[in-house]
C-alpha atoms as a printed R data frame, in Angstrom:
   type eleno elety resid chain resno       x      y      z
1  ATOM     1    CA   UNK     A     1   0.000  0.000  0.000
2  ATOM     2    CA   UNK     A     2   0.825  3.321 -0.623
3  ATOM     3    CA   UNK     A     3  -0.360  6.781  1.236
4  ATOM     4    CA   UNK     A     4  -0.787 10.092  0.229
5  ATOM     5    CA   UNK     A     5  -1.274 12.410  3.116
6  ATOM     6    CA   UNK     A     6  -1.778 15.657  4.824
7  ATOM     7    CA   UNK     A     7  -0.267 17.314  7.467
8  ATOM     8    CA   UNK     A     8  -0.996 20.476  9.065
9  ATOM     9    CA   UNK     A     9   1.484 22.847 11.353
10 ATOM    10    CA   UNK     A    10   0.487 23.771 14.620
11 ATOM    11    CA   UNK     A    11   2.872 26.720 14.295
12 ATOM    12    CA   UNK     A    12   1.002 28.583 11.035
13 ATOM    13    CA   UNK     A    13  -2.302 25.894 10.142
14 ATOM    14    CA   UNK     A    14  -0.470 25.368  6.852
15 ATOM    15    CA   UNK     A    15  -0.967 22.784  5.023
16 ATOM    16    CA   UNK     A    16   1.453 19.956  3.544
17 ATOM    17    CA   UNK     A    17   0.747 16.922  1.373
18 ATOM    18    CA   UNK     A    18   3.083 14.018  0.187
19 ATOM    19    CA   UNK     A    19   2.705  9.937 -0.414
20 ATOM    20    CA   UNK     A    20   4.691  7.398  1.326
21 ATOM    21    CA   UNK     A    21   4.842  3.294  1.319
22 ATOM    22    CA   UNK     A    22   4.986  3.925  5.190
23 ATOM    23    CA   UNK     A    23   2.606  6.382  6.950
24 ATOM    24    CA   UNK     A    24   3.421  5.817 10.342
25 ATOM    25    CA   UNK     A    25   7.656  6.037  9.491
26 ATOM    26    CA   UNK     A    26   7.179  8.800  7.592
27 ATOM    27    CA   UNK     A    27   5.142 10.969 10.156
28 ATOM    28    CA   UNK     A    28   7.764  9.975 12.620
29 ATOM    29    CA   UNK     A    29   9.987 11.508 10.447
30 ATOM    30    CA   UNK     A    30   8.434 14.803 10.209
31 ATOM    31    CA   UNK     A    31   7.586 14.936 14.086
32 ATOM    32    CA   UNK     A    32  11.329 14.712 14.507
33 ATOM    33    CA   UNK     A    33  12.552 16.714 12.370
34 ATOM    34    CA   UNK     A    34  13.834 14.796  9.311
35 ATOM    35    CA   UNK     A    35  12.246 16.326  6.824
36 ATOM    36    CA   UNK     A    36  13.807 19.705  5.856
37 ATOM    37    CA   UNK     A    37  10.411 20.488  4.163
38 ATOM    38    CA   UNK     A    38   8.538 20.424  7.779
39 ATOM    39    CA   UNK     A    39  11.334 20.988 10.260
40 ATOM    40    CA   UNK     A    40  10.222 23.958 10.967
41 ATOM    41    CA   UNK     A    41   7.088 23.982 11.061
42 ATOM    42    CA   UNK     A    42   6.607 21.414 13.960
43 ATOM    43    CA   UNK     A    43   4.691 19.892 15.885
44 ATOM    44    CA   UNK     A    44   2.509 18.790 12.760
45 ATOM    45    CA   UNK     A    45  -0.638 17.027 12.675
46 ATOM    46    CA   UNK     A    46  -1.612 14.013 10.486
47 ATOM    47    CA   UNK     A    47  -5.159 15.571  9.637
48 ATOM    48    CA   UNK     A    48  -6.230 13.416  6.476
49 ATOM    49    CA   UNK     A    49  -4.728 10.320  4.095
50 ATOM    50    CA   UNK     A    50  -5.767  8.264  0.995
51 ATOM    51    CA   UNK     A    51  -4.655  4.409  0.382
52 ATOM    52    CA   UNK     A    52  -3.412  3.178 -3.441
53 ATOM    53    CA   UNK     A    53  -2.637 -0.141 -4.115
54 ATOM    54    CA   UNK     A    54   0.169  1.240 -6.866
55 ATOM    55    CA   UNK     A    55   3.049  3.811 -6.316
56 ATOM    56    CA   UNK     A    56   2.493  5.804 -8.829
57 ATOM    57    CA   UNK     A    57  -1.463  5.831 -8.333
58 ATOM    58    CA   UNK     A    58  -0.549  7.601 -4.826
59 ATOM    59    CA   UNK     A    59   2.500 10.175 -6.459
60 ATOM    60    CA   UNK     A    60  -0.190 11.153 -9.049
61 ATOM    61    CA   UNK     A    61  -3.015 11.805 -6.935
62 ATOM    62    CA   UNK     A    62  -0.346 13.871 -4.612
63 ATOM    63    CA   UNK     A    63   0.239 16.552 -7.312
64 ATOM    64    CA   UNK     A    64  -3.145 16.483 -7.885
65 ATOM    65    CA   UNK     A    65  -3.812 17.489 -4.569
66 ATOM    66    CA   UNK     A    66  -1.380 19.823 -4.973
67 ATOM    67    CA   UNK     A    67  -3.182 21.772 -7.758
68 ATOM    68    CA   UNK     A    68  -5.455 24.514 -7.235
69 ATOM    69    CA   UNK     A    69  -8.455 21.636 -7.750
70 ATOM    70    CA   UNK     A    70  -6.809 19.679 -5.216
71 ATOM    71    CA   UNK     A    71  -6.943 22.426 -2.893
72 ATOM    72    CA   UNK     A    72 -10.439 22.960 -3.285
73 ATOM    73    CA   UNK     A    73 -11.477 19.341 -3.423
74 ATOM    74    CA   UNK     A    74  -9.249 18.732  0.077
75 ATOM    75    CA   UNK     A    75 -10.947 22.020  1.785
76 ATOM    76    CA   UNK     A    76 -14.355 20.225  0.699
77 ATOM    77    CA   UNK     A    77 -13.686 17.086  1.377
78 ATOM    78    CA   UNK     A    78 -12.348 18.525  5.317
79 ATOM    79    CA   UNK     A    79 -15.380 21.332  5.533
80 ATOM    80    CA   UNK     A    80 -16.007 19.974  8.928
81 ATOM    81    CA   UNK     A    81 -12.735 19.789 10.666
82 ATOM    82    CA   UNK     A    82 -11.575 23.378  9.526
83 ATOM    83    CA   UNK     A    83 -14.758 24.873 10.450
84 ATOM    84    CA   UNK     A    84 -14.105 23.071 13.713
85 ATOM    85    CA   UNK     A    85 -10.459 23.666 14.905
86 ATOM    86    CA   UNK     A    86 -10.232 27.399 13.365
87 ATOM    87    CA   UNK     A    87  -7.608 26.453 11.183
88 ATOM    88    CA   UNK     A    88  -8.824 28.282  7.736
């Protein structure tokens, strides 16, 4: 399996997405600052994720969600959890 995910920063409610064959490694990795992308921006939150059987399945639907469509289809798709923490 492969993941596509999103994290959000406690420090500025940003948003960041990526895909990994390992979720729970690969949030580790961001919580501890491995990830020059994230570092700092910690502590981060694991707020939503997508399976895909196939590798590239999960890197395509990552730029996807990167995309201004993504955007909008993620801030849909999470309505009720940024209405709810007063992260938006």
């Amino acid at each position: 399996m492969y993941y596509v995910y999103i994290l959000q920063s406690e420090i500025d409610n940003n948003f960041y997405t990526g895909y990994t064959g390992n979720l729970s490694r690969r949030f580790k990795e961001h919580q501890t600052g491995k990830v020059k992308s994230t570092e700092e921006r910690r502590p981060l939150n694991l707020v939503y994720y997508e399976s895909c059987l196939h590798k590239w399945d999960a890197k395509h639907r990552e730029k996807y969600l990167k995309t201004s469509w993504g955007n909008r289809y993620i801030k849909n798709r999470m309505k009720y959890y940024l209405k709810n923490s007063d992260s938006v």
